[in-house]
C-alpha positions as CSV (number, residue, x, y, z in Angstrom):
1,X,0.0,0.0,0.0
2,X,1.5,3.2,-0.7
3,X,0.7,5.7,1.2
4,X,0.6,9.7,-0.3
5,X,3.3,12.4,0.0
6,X,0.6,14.2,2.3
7,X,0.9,11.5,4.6
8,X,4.6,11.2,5.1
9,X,4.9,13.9,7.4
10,X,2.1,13.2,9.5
11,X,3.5,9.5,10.1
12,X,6.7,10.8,11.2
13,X,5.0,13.9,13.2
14,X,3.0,11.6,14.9
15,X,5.8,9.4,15.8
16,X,7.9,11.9,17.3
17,X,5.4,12.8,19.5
18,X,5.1,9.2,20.5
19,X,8.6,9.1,20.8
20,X,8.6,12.2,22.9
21,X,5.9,11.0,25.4
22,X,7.5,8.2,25.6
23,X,10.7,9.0,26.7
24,X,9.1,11.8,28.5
25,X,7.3,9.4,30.9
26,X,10.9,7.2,31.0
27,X,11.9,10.4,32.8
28,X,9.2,10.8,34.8
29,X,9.2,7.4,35.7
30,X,13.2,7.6,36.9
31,X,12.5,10.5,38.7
32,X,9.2,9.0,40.6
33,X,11.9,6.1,41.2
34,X,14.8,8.0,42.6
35,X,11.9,10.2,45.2
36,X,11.3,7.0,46.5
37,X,14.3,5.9,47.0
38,X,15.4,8.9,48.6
39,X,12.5,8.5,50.6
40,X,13.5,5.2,51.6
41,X,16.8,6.4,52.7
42,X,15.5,9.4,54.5
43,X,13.1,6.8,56.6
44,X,15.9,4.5,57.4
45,X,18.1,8.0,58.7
46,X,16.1,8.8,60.9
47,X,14.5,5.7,62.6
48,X,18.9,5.1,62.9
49,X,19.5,8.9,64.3
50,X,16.3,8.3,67.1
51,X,17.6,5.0,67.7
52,X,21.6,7.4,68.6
53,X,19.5,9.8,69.7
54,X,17.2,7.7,72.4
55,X,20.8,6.0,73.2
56,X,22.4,9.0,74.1
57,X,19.9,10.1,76.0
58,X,19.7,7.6,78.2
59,X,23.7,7.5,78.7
60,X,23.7,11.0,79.7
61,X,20.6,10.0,82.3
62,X,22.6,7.5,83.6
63,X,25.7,9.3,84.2
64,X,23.4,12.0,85.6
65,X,22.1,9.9,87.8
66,X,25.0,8.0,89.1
67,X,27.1,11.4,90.5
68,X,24.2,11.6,92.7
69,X,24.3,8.5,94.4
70,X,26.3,7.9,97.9
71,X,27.8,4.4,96.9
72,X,29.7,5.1,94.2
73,X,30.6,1.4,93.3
74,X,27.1,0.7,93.6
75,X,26.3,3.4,91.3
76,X,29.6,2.5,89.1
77,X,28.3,-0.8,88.4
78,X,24.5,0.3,87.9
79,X,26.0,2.9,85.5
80,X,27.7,0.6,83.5
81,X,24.7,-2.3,83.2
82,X,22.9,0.6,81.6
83,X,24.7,2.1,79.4
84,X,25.5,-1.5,78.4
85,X,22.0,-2.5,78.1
86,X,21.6,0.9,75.9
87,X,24.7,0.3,73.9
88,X,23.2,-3.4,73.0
89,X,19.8,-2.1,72.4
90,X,21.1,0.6,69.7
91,X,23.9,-1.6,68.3
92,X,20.9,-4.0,67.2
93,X,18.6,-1.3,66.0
94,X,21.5,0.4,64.0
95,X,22.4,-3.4,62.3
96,X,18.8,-3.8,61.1
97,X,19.1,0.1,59.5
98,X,22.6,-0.8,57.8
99,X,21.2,-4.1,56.8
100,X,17.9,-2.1,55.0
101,X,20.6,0.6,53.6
102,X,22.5,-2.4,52.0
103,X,19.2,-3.7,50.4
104,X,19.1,-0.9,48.5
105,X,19.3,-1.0,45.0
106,X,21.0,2.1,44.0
107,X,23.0,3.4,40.7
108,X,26.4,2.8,41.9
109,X,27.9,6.6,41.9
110,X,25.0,8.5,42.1
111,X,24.7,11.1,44.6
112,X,22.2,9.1,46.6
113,X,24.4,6.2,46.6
114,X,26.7,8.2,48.3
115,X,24.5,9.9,50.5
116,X,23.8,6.2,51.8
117,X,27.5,5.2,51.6
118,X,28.4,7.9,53.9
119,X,25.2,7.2,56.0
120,X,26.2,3.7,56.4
121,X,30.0,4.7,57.4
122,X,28.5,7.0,60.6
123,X,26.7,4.0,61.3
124,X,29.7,2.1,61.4
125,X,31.6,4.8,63.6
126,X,29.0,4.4,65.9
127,X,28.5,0.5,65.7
128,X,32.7,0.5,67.2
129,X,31.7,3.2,69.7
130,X,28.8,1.1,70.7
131,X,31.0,-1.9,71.0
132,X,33.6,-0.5,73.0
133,X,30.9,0.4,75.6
134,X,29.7,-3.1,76.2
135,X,33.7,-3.2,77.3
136,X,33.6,-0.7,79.8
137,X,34.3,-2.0,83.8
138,X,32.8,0.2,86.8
139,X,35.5,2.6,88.0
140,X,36.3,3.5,84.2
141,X,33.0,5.7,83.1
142,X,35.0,8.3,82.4
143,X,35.8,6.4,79.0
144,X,32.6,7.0,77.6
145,X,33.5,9.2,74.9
146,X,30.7,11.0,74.1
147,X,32.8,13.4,71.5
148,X,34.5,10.3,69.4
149,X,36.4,12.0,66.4
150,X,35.2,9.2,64.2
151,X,31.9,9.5,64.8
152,X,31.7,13.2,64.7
153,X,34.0,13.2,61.1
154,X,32.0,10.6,59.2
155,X,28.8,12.5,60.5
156,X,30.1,16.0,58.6
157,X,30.5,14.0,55.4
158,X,26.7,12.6,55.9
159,X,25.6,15.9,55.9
160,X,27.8,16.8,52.7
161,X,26.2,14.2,50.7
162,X,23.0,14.5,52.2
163,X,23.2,18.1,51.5
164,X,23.9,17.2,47.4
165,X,21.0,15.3,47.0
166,X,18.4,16.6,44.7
167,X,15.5,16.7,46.8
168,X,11.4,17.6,47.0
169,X,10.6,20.5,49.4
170,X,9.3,17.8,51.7
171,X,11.9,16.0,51.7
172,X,14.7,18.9,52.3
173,X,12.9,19.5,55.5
174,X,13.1,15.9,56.4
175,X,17.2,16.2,55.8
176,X,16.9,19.7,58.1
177,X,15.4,18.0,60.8
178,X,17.9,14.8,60.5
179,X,20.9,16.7,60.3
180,X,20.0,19.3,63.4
181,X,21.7,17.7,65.8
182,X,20.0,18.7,69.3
C-alpha cells in the first residue's frame, strides 16, 4: 500500500510525539523512582538517628544519675549495666538500619548512593563506639567518649552528601530535621 506524499509527514510527526511522550514518561518514571528511594533512605536516617538519639539520652541520664548516688561502686556498676544494656539495644537497631541501607538497589555513583554510603560509614563509627561500651568495667566511666572524632567526622561528610542530593521540598525538610543535631 502506498501511502501519499501528504501523509509522510504526518506518520513521522506523529511518531515523534510518540517518541517524545515516551521518553518523556521514562523520565518521569526515573525520577518518581529515585523520590522513593530517597524517601526510603530518609526513613531508614532517621529511625537510625532516634535510635543514637534515644541511646544517648539515656547514657547522659545514667551518668546524671549516678554522680548523685552515695555508693559510688554501687552506682559505678549500675551505670555501667545501663549504658551497656543501651549500647546493646542501639547496636541492634543500628544493624537492622545498615542491613535495609545495604538492600538498596542504587546506581552505583550517584549522589544518593553516596548519600547512603556515607550514611552507612557513621553507622559504622557508631557500631565501634557502641562496641567498645559493652567493654567498659565500673571505676572506668569516664571512658565513655561522648565526642568520638570518628563519629563526629563521618557525620560531617553525611551531611555533605545529604546536602547534594536533589530533593522535593518535603523531603529537604526531612534532611533539616535529620541533620540538626539537638
Amino acid at each position: 500500500m502506498k501511502t501519499s506524499r501528504f501523509r509522510r509527514p504526518a506518520l513521522a510527526a506523529a511518531a515523534a510525539v510518540a517518541l517524545l511522550l515516551a521518553v518523556g514518561g521514562g523520565v518521569a518514571w526515573a525520577q518518581a523512582l529515585s523520590r522513593q528511594s530517597t524517601d526510603v533512605l530518609l526513613d531508614l536516617a532517621e529511625a537510625g538517628e532516634a535510635s543514637l538519639d534515644a541511646s544517648e539520652a539515656e547514657m547522659a541520664e545514667a551518668v546524671a544519675e549516678s554522680r548523685g548516688l552515695s555508693d559510688q561502686t554501687a552506682a559505678a556498676t549500675r551505670l555501667v549495666n545501663r549504658v551497656a544494656a543501651s549500647s546493646a539495644s542501639t547496636l541492634a537497631d543500628i544493624l537492622v538500619v545498615q542491613h535495609d541501607l545495604d538492600a538498596m538497589q542504587l546506581d552505583e555513583g550517584s549522589e544518593l548512593d553516596a548519600a547512603r554510603d556515607a550514611y552507612l560509614a557513621h553507622l559504622d563509627a557508631w557500631g565501634v563506639q557502641l562496641r567498645s561500651l559493652d567493654q567498659l568495667v565500673p571505676g572506668h566511666v569516664e571512658d565513655i567518649d561522648f565526642n568520638n572524632a570518628e563519629i563526629n567526622a563521618t557525620w560531617t561528610i553525611t551531611e555533605r552528601e545529604f546536602e547534594k542530593l536533589d530533593l522535593t521540598a518535603g523531603q529537604r525538610e526531612r534532611v533539616e530535621a535529620i541533620l540538626t543535631v539537638e
